[in-house]
Each structure stands twice: as C-alpha cells, then as structure tokens.
VOBA-1610 file (N, C-alpha, C; in pm, whole numbers, padded with zeros to 5 digits, always signed):
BEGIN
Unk+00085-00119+00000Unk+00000+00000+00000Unk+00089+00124+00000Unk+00054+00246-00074Unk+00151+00301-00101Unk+00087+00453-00104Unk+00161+00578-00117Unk+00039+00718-00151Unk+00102+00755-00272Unk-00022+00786-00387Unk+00014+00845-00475Unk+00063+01010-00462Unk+00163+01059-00424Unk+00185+01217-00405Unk+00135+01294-00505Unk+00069+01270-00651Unk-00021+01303-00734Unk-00146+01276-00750Unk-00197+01202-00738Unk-00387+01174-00713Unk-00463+01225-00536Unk-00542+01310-00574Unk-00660+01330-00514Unk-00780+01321-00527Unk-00845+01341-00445Unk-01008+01260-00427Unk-01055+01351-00386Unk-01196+01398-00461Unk-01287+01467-00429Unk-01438+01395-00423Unk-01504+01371-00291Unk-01626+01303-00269Unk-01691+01434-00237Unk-01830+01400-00282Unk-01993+01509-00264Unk-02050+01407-00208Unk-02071+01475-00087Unk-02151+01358+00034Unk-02312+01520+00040Unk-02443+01428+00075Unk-02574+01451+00066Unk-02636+01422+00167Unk-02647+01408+00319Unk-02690+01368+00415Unk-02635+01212+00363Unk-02501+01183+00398Unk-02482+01052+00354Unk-02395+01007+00507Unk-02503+00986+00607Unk-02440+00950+00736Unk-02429+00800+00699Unk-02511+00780+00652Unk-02558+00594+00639Unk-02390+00514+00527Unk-02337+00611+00472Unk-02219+00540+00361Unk-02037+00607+00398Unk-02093+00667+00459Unk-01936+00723+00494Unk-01866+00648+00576Unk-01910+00553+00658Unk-01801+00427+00708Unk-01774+00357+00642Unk-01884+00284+00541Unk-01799+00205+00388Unk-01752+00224+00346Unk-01747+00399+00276Unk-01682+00422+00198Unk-01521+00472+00216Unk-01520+00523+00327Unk-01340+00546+00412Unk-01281+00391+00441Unk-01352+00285+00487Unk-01361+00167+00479Unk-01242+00094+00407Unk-01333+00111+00303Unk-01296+00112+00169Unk-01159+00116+00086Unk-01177+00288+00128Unk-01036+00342+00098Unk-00957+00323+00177Unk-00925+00290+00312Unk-00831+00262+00315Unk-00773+00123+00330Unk-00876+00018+00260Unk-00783-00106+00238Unk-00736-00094+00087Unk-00751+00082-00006Unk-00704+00064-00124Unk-00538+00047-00179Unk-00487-00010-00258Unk-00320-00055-00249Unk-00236+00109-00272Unk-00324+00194-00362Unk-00300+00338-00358Unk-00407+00402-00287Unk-00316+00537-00261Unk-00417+00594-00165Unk-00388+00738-00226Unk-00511+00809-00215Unk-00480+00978-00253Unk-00375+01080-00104Unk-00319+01127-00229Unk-00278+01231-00090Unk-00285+01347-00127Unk-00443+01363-00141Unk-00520+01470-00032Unk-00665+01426-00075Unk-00750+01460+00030Unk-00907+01411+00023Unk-01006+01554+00055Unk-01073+01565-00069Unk-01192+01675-00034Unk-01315+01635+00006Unk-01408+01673+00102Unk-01516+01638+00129Unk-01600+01739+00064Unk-01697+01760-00009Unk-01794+01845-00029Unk-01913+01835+00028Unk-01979+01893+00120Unk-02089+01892+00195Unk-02183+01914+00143Unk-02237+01889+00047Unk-02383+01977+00007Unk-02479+01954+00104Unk-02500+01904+00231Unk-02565+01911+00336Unk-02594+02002+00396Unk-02677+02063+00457Unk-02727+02183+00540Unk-02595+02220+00680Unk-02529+02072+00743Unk-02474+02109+00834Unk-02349+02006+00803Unk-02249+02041+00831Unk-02146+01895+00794Unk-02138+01798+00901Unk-02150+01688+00862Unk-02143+01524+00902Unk-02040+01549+00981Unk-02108+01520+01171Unk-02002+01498+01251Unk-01897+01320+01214Unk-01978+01239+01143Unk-01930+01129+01113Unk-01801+01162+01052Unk-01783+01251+00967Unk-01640+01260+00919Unk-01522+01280+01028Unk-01582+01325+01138Unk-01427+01363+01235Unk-01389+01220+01267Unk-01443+01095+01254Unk-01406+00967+01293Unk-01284+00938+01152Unk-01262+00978+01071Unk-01203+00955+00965Unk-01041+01065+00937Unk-01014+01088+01097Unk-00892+01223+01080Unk-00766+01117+01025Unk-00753+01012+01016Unk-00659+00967+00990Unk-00571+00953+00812Unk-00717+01029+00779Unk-00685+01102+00621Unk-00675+01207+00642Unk-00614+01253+00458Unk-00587+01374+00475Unk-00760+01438+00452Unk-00828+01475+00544Unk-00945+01535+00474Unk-00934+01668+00482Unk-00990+01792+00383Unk-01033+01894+00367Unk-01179+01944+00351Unk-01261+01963+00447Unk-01373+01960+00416Unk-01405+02156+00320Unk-01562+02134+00216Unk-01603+02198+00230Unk-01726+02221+00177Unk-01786+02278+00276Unk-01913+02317+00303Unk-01979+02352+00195Unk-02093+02319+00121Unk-02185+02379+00029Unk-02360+02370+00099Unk-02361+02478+00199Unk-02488+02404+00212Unk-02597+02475+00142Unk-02541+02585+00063Unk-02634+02562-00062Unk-02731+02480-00143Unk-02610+02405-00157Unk-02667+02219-00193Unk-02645+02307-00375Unk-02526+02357-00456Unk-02534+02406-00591Unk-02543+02297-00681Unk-02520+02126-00639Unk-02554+02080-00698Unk-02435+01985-00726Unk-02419+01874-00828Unk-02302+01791-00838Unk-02217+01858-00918Unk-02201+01876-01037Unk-02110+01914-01065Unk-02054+02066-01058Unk-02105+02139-00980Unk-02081+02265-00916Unk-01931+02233-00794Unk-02013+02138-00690Unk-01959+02060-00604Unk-01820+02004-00609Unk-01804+01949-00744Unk-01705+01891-00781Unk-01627+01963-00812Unk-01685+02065-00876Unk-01545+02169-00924Unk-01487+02239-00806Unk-01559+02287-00702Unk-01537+02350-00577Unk-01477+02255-00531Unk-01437+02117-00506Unk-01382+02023-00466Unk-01246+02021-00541Unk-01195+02008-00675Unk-01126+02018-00723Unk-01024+02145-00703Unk-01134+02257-00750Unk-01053+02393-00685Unk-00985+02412-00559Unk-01017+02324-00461Unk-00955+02340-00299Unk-00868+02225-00338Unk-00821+02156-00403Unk-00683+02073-00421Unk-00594+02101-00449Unk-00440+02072-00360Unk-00343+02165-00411Unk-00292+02198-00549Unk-00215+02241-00572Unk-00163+02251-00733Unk-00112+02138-00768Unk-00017+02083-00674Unk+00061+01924-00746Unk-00008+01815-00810Unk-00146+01833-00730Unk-00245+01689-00778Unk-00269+01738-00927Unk-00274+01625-00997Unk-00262+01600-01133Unk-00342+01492-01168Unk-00374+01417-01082Unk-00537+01339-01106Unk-00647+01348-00981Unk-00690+01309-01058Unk-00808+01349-00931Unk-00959+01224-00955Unk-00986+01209-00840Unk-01092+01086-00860Unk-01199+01197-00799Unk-01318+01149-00882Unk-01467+01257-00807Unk-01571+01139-00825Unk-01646+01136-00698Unk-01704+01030-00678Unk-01820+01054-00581Unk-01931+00971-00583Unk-02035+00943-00474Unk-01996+00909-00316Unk-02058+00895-00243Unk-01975+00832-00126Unk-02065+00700-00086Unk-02127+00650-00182Unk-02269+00579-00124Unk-02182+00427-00200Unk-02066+00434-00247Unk-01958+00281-00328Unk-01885+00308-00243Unk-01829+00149-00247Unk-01668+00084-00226Unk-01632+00028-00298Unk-01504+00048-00295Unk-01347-00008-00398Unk-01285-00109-00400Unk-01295-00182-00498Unk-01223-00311-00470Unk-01051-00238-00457Unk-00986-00325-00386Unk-00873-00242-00310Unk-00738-00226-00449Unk-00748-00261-00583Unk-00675-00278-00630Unk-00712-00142-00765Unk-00882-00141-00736Unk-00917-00015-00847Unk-00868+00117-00875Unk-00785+00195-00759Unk-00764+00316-00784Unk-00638+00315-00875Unk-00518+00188-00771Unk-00421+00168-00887Unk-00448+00102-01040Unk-00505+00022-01050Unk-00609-00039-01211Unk-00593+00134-01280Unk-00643+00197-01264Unk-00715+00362-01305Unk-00612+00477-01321Unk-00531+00479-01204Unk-00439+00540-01224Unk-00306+00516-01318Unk-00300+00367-01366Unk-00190+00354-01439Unk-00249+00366-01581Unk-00385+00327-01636Unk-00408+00350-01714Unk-00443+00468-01754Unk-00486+00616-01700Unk-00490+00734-01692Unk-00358+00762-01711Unk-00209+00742-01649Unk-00113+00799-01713Unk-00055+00723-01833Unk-00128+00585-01861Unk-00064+00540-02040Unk-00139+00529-02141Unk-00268+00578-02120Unk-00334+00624-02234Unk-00323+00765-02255Unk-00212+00834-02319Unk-00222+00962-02411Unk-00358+01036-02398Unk-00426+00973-02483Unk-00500+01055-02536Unk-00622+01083-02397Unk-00606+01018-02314Unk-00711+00981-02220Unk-00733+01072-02109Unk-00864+01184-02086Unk-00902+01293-02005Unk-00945+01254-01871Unk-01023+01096-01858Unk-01072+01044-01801Unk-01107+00881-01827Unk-01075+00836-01690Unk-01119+00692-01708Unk-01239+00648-01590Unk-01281+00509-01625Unk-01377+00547-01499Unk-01352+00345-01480Unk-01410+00323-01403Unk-01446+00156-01344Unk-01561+00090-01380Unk-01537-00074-01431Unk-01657-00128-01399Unk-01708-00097-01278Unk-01879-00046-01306Unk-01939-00016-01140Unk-02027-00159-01127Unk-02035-00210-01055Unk-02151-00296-00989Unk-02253-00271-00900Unk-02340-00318-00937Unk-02446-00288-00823Unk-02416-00372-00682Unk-02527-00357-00644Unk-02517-00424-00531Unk-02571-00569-00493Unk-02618-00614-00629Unk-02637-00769-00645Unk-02497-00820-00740Unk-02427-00748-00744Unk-02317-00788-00805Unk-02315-00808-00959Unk-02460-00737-00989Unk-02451-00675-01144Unk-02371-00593-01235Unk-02334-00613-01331Unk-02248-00512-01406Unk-02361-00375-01452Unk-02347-00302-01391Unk-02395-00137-01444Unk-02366-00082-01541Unk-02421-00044-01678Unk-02380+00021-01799Unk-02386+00169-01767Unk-02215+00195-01704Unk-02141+00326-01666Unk-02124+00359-01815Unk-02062+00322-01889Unk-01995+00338-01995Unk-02059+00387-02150Unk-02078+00449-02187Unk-02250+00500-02281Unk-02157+00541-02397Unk-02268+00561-02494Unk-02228+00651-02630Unk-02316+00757-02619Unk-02259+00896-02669Unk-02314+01017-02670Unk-02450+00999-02728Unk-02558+01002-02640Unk-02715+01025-02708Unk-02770+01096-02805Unk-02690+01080-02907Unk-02779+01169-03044Unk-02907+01151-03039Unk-02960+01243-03145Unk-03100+01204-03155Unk-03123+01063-03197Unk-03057+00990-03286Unk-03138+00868-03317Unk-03164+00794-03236Unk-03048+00778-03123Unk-03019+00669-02992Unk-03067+00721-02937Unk-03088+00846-02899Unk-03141+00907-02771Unk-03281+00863-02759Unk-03355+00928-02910Unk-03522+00844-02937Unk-03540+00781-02926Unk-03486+00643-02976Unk-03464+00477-02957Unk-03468+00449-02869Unk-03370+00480-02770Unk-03396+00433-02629Unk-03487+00479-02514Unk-03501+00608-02572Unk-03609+00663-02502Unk-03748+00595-02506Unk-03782+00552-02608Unk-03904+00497-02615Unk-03924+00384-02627Unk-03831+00329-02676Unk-03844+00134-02651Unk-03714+00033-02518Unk-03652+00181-02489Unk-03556+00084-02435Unk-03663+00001-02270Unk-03776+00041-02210Unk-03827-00066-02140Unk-03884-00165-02150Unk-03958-00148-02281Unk-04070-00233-02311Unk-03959-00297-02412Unk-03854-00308-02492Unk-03801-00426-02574Unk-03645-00379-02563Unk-03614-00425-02459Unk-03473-00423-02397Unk-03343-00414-02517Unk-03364-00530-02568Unk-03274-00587-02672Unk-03226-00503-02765Unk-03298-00377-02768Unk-03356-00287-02949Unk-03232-00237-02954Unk-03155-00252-03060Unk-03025-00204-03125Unk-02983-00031-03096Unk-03059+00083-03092Unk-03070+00173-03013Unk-03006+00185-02911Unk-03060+00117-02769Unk-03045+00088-02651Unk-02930+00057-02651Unk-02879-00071-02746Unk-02790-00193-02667Unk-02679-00088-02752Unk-02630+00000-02856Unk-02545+00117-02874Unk-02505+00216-02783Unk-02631+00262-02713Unk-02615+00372-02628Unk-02557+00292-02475Unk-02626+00194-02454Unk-02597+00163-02280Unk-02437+00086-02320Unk-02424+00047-02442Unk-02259+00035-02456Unk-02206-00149-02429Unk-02089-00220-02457Unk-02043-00316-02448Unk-01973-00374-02302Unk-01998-00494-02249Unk-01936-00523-02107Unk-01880-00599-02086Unk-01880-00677-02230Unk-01815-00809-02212Unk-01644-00843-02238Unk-01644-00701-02288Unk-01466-00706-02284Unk-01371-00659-02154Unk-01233-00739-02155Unk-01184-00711-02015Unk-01100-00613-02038Unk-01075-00582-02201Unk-00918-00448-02209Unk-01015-00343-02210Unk-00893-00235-02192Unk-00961-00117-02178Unk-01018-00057-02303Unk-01131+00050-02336Unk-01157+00080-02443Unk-01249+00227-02470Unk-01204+00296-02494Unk-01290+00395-02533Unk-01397+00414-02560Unk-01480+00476-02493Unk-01637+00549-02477Unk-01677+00688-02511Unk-01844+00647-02523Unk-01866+00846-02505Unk-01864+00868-02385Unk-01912+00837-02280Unk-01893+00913-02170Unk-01914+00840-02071Unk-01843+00814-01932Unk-01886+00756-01809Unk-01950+00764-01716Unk-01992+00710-01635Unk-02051+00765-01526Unk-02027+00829-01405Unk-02096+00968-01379Unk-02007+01052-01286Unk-02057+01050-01146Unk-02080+00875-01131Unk-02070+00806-00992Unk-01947+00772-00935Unk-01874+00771-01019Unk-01673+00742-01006Unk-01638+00779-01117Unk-01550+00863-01119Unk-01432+00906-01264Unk-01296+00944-01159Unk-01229+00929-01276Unk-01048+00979-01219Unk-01051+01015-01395Unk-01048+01187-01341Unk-00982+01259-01456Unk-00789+01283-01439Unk-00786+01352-01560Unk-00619+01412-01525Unk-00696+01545-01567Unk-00628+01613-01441Unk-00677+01762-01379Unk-00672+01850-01514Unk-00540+01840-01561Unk-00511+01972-01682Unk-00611+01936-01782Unk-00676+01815-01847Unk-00799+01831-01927Unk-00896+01880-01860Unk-00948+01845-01703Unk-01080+01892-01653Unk-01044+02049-01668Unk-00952+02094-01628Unk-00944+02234-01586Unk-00955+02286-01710Unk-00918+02227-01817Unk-00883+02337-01964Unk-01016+02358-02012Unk-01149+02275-01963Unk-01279+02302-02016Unk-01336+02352-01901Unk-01309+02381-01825Unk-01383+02456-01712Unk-01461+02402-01574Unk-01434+02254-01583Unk-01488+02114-01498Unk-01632+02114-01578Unk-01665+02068-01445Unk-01848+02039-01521Unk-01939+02155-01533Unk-01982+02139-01627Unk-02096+02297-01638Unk-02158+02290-01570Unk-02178+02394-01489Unk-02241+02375-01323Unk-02420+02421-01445Unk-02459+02431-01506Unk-02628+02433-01551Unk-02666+02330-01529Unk-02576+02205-01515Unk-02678+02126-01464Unk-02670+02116-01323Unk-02793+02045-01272Unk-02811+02029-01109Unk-02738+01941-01081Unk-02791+01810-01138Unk-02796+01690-01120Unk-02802+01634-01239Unk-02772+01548-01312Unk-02770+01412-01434Unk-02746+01514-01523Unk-02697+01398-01613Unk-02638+01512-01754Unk-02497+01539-01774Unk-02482+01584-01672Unk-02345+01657-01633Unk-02176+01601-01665Unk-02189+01475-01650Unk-02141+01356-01700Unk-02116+01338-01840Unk-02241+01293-01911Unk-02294+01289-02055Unk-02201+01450-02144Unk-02222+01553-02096Unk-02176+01692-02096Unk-02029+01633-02074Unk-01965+01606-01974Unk-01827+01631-01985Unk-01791+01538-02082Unk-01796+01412-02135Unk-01739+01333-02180Unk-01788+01400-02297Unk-01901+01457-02360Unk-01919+01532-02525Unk-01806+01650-02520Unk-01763+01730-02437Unk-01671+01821-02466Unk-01528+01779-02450Unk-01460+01665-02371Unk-01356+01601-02363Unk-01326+01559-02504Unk-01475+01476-02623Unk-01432+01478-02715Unk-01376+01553-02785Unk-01513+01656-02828Unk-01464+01784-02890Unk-01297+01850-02875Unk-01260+01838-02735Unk-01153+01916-02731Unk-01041+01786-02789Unk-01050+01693-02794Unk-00923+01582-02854Unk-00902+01496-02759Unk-00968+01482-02629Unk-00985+01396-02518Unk-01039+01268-02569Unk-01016+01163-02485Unk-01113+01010-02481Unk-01136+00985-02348Unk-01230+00935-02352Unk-01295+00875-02212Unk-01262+00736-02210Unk-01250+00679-02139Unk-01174+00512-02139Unk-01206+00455-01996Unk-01329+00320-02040Unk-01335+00255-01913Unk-01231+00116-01899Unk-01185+00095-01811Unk-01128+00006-01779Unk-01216-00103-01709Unk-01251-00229-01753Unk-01322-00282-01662Unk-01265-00357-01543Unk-01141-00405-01535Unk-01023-00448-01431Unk-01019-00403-01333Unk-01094-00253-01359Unk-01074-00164-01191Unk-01247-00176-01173Unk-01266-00223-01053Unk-01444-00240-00981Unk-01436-00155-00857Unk-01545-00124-00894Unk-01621-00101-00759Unk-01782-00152-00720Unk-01825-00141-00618Unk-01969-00167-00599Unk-02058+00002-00591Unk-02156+00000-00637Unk-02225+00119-00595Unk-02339+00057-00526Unk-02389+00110-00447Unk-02513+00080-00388Unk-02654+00137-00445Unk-02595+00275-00468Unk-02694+00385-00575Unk-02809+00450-00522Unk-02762+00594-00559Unk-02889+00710-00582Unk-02958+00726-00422Unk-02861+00697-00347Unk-02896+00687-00161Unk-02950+00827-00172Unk-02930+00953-00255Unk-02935+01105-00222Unk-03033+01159-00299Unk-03126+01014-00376Unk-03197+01107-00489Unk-03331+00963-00437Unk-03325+00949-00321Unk-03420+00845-00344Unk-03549+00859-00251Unk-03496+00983-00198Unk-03633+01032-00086Unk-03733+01126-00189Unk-03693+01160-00276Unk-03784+01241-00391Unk-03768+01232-00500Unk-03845+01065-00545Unk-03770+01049-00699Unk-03877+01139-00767Unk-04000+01119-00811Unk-04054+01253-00880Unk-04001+01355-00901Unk-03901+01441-00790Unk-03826+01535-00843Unk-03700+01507-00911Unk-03674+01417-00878Unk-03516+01334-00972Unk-03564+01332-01126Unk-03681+01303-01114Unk-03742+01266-01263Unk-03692+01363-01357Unk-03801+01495-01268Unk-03836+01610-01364Unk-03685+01618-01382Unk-03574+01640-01302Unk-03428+01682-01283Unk-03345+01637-01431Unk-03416+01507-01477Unk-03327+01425-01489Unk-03374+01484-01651Unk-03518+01504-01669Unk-03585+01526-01800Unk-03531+01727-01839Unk-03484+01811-01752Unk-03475+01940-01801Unk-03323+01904-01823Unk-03200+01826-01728Unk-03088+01815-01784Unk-03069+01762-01923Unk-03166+01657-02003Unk-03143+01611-02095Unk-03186+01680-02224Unk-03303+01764-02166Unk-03354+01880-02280Unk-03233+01997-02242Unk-03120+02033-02160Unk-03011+02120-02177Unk-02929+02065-02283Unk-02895+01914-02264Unk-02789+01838-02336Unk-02804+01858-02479Unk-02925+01825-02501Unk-02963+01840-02639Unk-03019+01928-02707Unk-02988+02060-02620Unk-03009+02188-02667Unk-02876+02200-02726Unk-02753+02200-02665Unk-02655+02229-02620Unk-02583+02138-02755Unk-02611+02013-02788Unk-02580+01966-02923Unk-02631+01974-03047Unk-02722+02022-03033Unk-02790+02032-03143Unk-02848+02191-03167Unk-02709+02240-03146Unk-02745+02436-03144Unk-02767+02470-03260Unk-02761+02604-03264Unk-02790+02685-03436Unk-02892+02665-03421Unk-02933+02765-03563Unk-03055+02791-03601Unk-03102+02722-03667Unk-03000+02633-03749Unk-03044+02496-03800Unk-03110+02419-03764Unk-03083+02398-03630Unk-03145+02255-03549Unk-03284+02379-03479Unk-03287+02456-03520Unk-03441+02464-03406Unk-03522+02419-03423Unk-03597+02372-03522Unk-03748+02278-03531Unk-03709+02130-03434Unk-03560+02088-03466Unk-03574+01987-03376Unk-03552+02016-03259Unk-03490+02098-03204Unk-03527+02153-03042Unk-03645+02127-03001Unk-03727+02223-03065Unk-03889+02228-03062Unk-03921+02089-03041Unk-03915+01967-03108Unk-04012+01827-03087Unk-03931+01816-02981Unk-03811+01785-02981Unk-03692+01706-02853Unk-03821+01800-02704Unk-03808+01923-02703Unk-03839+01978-02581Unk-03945+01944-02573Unk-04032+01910-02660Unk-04152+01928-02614Unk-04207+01741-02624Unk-04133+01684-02703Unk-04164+01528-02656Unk-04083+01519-02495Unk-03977+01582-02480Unk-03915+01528-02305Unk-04042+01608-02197Unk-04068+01722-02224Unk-04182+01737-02131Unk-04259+01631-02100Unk-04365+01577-02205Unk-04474+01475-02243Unk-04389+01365-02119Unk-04287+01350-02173Unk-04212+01216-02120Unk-04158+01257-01990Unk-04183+01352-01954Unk-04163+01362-01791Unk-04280+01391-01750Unk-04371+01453-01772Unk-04500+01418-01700Unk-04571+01285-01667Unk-04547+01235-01763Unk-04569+01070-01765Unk-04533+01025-01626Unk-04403+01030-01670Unk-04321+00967-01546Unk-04311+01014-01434Unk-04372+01160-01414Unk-04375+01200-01266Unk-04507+01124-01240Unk-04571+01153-01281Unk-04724+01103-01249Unk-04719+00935-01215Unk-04659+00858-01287Unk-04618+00721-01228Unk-04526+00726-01095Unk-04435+00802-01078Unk-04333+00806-00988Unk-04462+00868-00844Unk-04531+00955-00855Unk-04568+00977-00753Unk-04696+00882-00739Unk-04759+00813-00846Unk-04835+00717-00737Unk-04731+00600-00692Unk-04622+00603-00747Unk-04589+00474-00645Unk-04503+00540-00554Unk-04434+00644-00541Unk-04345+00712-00437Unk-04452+00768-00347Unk-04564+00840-00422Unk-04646+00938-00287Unk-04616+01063-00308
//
C-alpha cells in the first residue's frame, strides 16, 4: 500500500451519514491511496461522522447551498493543491475493490489521449452497471427513449448503454459521474463540469466536450467497484425525474445548437416534457 503524491479525491456527500463508514472503509484497504481528500458537503450542516475519519488527509467543504453535483465537484477540485494532477470525483454511497484506484491510475497515465477513465461499477447484487455510454444523439437518444423498457434488446439501446463483455480497456462516449479519475489539466482546460446542470447530464456533458476538445474517455473494466446507488436522490424520486428530464432537454439543446437545429429543439423539448410528466405522475403514485 503506497500514496500516490499526485492523485486526489474529491467526494460530494448529501446527508450521507448511512455510507461514509464504507466508503473510508474502503479506501483505506485501497493498495493506492490519494494524498489529499476533499469532502464536499452539500448538506445543510457537515457530518459529525467525518471527524471519525482524521486519519486522512481530509479537507472539508461546506456547500450548504446544496449548488448541486457538478458545481460541487469543481469547488472540490478547486480546494486541491496545485501538485495533484489526477483526481478521482465520486459518490460516497460505493466501495473499492482495493486494487481499483491503482487499475485507473496507471491507465490514466498510459493512455495519451485519455481525459478520463472510470471503473466497472456494480451494483449491489453484483450486477455489471452500464457506466460506460455513447453520446445520445437524436437517433439513440429516441430509440432508447421509447423502446428501451418495453423491448430491452432494441439495437438503439444496446449502442447507447454500450459493451461489457470485454476485459481491455476501451474507449467510450462518456462515463458515469458516480466514479471518474480525470487528469486535472484536461478537466481544468474546459472549465470542470458545467455547473447548468443540477444533477444528471453533467457527465454525458463532460465526456461530449472532452471529445470535442481531442480527449477520450476510457473505461477500464479491471478496476471495480460496488455502488449501492442514488442513496441522495431516493427520498424524492418525482423530483429526480423532472431533474433528470430538463438536464437532458439542456444536453440536447446544447448539441444540437444553431438555427439549423431549431425545429428539432422544438419536438426534442416538447416530446421530453410529455415524457416527464408521464413519469412523474407514475413516480408519484408509487413514491407518494
């Protein structure tokens, strides 16, 4: 076990009293370890649970704003010293298999071209999670939008939610920003995450402009973790919904700009409305 004097860790904890012993846990049976750790509070008051954890380097700071995840993250990043040169940004609601950060970190410094890598995530039945996506154009985006529940299989879907069955590493559109380890000088040269979004999206967003700028996103599946999932979005999914339906009408504002694309703005916005009312209205008879 060893400290990387270049990788730091930035976690956004949410009233997450219930995961912060797993997840320090965790880290420190990892074979690398960050040296330095940000806490971001988006909580109203900060988690006395963290003072049980002084035996890291932690830096807490406070958002009890609550500006949101990838706001969070960048404010997390920004309080890291100058030396760190990677940086892991993550949930606090997973644990690490103890060999993942090093898995991530060696492949982050020998893939060139590579802005960010991220981990097979697992659930918590020990499912493989499709972290790993292709940028949602309109064709895939439609496709899956509308058949990916009712006929799983549909070529659409099985493009966008991406391949799992390989063990080398391989390039994606974008990962999931439940765990990533960027290298800092790409996050920083685009500005981190566009804080417009709240919540979801944000992700999808960094890995489309990592392209653009000459970046690759690259999951490694060798490095695991478990997630447990969405511990912070699960007391008000109806509002996760709507959250989840205005980030994706930003995304695809946001790709499909000009004056060219406005008629399709127009259907995109106004079919994701339709398709979030739907779904709030289901979400709250079974949530309440």
């Amino acid at each position: 076990m060893g400290k990387s004097e270049s990788l730091g860790l930035v976690v956004i904890g949410y009233h997450s009293d219930g995961v912060w012993e797993s997840f320090f846990t965790s880290l420190r049976a990892s074979h690398t370890q960050p040296a330095d750790i940000v806490v971001v509070e988006n909580s109203p008051e900060v988690s006395p649970l963290l003072k049980k954890f002084s035996d890291f380097p932690i830096t807490v700071v406070h958002r009890s704003d609550n500006p949101g995840y990838g706001a969070a993250a960048n404010a997390g990043v920004a309080a890291l010293p100058p030396h760190i040169t990677e940086v892991v940004i993550c949930n606090p609601d997973l644990t690490m298999e103890p060999g993942a950060l090093e898995l991530l970190l060696e492949e982050l410094k020998t893939q060139s071209a590579a802005g960010v890598v991220g981990p097979r995530i697992l659930t918590s039945r020990g499912e493989t999670y499709p972290s790993a996506r292709a940028i949602p154009g309109i064709r895939i985006g439609i496709g899956h939008a509308l058949l990916g529940r009712v006929w799983r299989g549909n070529p659409w879907s099985a493009t966008y939610l991406g391949r799992y069955g390989e063990l080398t590493p391989h390039s994606v559109g974008w990962l999931s920003g439940a765990f990533l380890m960027v290298k800092r000088g790409a996050f920083d040269s685009l500005g981190g995450f566009d804080e417009g979004y709240f919540m979801f999206f944000e992700d999808v967003d960094l890995g489309f402009r990592l392209k653009k700028s000459g970046y690759r996103s690259f999951y490694i599946p060798a490095a695991e973790i478990t997630h447990s999932g969405a511990h912070a979005t699960k007391t008000d999914m109806p509002a996760m919904i709507a959250a989840h339906h205005r980030s994706a009408a930003r995304f695809l504002s946001l790709l499909y700009g000009g004056k060219r694309y406005a008629p399709l703005r127009g259907m995109l916005k106004t079919g994701l409305k339709v398709r979030s009312f739907i779904a709030y209205r289901l979400a709250k008879r079974t949530h309440g």
